[in-house]
Every structure is written in C-alpha cells, then in structure tokens.
Phi, psi and omega in degrees: 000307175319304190279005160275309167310312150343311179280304188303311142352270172313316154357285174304346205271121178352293187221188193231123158283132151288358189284156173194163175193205181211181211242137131204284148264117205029040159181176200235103188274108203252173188196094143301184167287351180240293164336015213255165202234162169207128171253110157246141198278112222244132177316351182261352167104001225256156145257119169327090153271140193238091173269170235170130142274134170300099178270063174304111179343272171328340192278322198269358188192046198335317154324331153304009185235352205274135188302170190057331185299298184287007156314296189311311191294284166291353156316287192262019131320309192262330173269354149336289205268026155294297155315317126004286207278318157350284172335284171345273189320336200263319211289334204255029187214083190262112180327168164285099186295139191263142165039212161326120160286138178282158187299003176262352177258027134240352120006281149303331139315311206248002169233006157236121181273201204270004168310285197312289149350298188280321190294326165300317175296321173267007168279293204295330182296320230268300181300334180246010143264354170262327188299318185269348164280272182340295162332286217274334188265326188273283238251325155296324191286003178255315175295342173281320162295317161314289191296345149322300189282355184285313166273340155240133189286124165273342207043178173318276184283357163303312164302312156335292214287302169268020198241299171302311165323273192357270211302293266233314167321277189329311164338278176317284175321323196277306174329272210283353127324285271208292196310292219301004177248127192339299173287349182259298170341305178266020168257320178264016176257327170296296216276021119298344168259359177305279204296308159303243214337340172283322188268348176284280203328305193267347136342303213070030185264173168292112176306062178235165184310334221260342177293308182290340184273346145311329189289180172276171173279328218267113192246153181260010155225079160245169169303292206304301179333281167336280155012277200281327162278356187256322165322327201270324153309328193263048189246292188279012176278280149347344185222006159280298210277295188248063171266332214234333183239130197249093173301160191266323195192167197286325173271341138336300178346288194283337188299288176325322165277354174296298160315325219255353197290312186294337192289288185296341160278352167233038146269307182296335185278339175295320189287336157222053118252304180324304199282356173301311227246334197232155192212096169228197169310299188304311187296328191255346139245032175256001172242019189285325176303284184305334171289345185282283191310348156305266266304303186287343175236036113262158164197146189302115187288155174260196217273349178264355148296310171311300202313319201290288202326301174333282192282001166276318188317280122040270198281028183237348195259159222277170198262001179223122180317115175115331176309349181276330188320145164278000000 
C-alpha cells in the first residue's frame, strides 16, 4: 500500500533531482551537483552546517566517467564522504571515554596530525565497511551453501538456488535487526526526512515543515534500493557464471565472486540512472523490491528532523535552476 501511494506520488512530481544524501546522527548529509552539506542538530538544540564545493575524481580522470566503469568508482565515493560525514555527525555526540588512552592512540596522536589522522580514519572505517558488507552479503551465504552442499550434493542449480535464499534471507534479517535498535531507529527516521525533503523539493511545494510531512517516506532512487537491486543482480549473475563454470572448491568460488563484485556495481549504479530518468513498467518493478525494504530503513520524523532534512537541502541546490534535473 505504501509503496502505490508511493508511485502515484512520485507520479506527480514536477521533476526528477539528482541530489540525494543519507541520514545520520541527529542530522543529514545532503550532496547536489555543485555541493554537499551535513546539517546537524547539536546537543544545545541548535543547527551545524558543513557546505562543501564538490570536486570530482572524473573531471581529473575521464576514464572514471565511461558508464559500467564508474559505478565502482562512485560506489566508494560516496561512501567516503558518507563516512565523513558519519564522523562529523558523531563528534558532536561523543561517547564516554572508558579509562586511559592506549598506546596506539597516543601514537596517532603525537605522530599524525588531525588532517591526516581523520584521513586514516575514514580509509580504515571505509575498508571495513566494504569488508563487512562483501563478508556477510557475498561470502558467508557461499561458504554456508558450500557447507551445506558438502553434506547433502545440491548439484548446480541446487546450489545456485540456495545460495541465493541465503544471501537475500541474511540480507532481510540484518535490515530488520538493525531497525529495531533504538539509536539506528532515529538514524532511519532522519532518513524518511531525507526522503520526504526530496519529494517536496521534486513537487515544486514550498520547502516547509508542515509541506514535507504530508509527502512519503518511501523514495525509488535511495541507497537501500541500490542494495537490493546489486543482492539481486549478483544472485542472478552468480548463477549464470556459475551454470556454464564449475569451481573446483568452495574458495575458487568466492575468488570468482570476489572478481565479479565491480562488475555488478556498475551494472546497478547504471541501472538507477535509468530508473532515475525513467517512469515505465520496467522501471516500477526494479525499484518495487527496495521500496518494500524502505518499510525497515525508514521511519516517520518528527518536525525537527524535517527542519534538519529542509536545511541540508537548502545549502545544496544548484545556482542555476534544472541543473539537478535527471
């Protein structure tokens, strides 16, 4: 129901934005085409703002542009300065330090400063959120069908077949897991206002509290969307590849699918630009899956949330009207 309300919505909508952004602690990291910002709401009630001029990777290195290539490329682009922005979003909610600092953080301390420092720090946080995505969505569901097929023989496509359950199972659980934790709940509450501020903003309404709270949560070009469509290609990719190749053992397996990861992220980053662009048949049921898994990685902001989403907004849109345009 949500996600018809959801088309018919979008339906109506003026235009199509390329702005887009992600949600995080008590605030919204937003990224136009000349821009991005992190607005955050500050233990004092107040809002932070962070602008940016926008540098692109491709402008210095035009090969970085050719479609399928640069998926991979704006994949972990984007999750740089996501993590960025994380960081930020994090400094002005700082945990309780337990005891002592250890010697490798004074270490880093007294032998990196804090430019540099933070640039390790969002490299080792960046690798080891692609390492724990790649682990638990590639490599555990094959080594779990592999252990499986060891004691009962699946043949090809029995393997195929359950190997994909796997990953989309695992997929599904960590989602609705994860909503369910208190502080992640209002990390997915920004990002329904992310998403409502996008859909006024793609309206033509007026950028007010009372304009964005009517609109949906659920937007067809999010992150979780991507998601869902690269489970669901390298499901079916996997099972292409290995219909016609038969690894020898289970870590051939993974090697192959290791190789195959860049491949399927810049088939998916192609694949919603099309749908970025376009309102068919095709287009509304490759983004029908992921609009279902918003139920779990949105949830409805309250008015202080909106106000942050508004003004990440704000400081991102482009100076010449349309330029944002899909």
């Amino acid at each position: 129901m949500a996600n018809q309300e959801n088309q018919e919505n979008q339906a109506q909508c003026a235009f199509r934005t390329t702005i887009g952004g992600q949600a995080l602690i008590e605030g919204i990291y937003m990224r136009g085409p000349e821009k991005q910002s992190v607005v955050v709401r500050n233990q004092e009630g107040e809002l932070v703002v962070k602008t940016t001029e926008l540098r692109f990777t491709k402008e210095r290195y035009p090969i970085l542009g050719i479609p399928f290539i640069r998926g991979a490329f704006a994949f972990i682009g984007t999750m740089i300065e996501g993590v960025k922005a994380l960081m930020y979003s994090a400094e002005f909610y700082p945990e309780e330090e337990l005891g002592e600092p250890t010697k490798l953080d004074k270490w880093l301390e007294a032998h990196l400063s804090d430019e540099k420092l933070e640039k390790v720090l969002v490299a080792v946080s960046t690798v080891l959120a692609v390492a724990f995505s790649v682990g638990l969505f590639f490599l555990l569901p094959t080594l779990a069908a592999g252990a499986l097929n060891y004691f009962v023989p699946l043949g090809v496509l029995g393997r195929n077949l359950v190997e994909g359950i796997i990953r989309v199972v695992i997929f599904m659980v960590y989602l609705i897991l994860i909503s369910r934790m208190k502080d992640i709940r209002r990390v997915f509450s920004y990002h329904g206002a992310e998403h409502k501020t996008i859909f006024c903003y793609e309206r033509g309404l007026e950028l007010t509290v009372e304009n964005v709270r009517s609109l949906p949560r659920h937007h067809p070009r999010c992150g979780t969307s991507f998601l869902v469509v690269v489970i669901i290609l390298a499901i079916l990719c996997y099972s292409i590849l290995f219909s016609f190749v038969t690894p020898p053992n289970t870590l051939i397996r993974m090697l192959l699918q290791l190789l195959l990861i860049p491949v399927i992220v810049g088939i998916a980053y192609e694949l919603n630009r099309y749908v970025g662009r376009h309102d068919n048949l095709f287009t509304k049921i490759a983004t029908a899956p992921g609009l279902w898994m918003q139920n779990f990685t949105t949830f409805e902001p309250d008015d202080s949330m909106i106000e942050v989403g508004i003004a990440s907004l704000q400081q991102v849109l482009p100076q010449v009207q349309g330029a944002d345009e899909w």
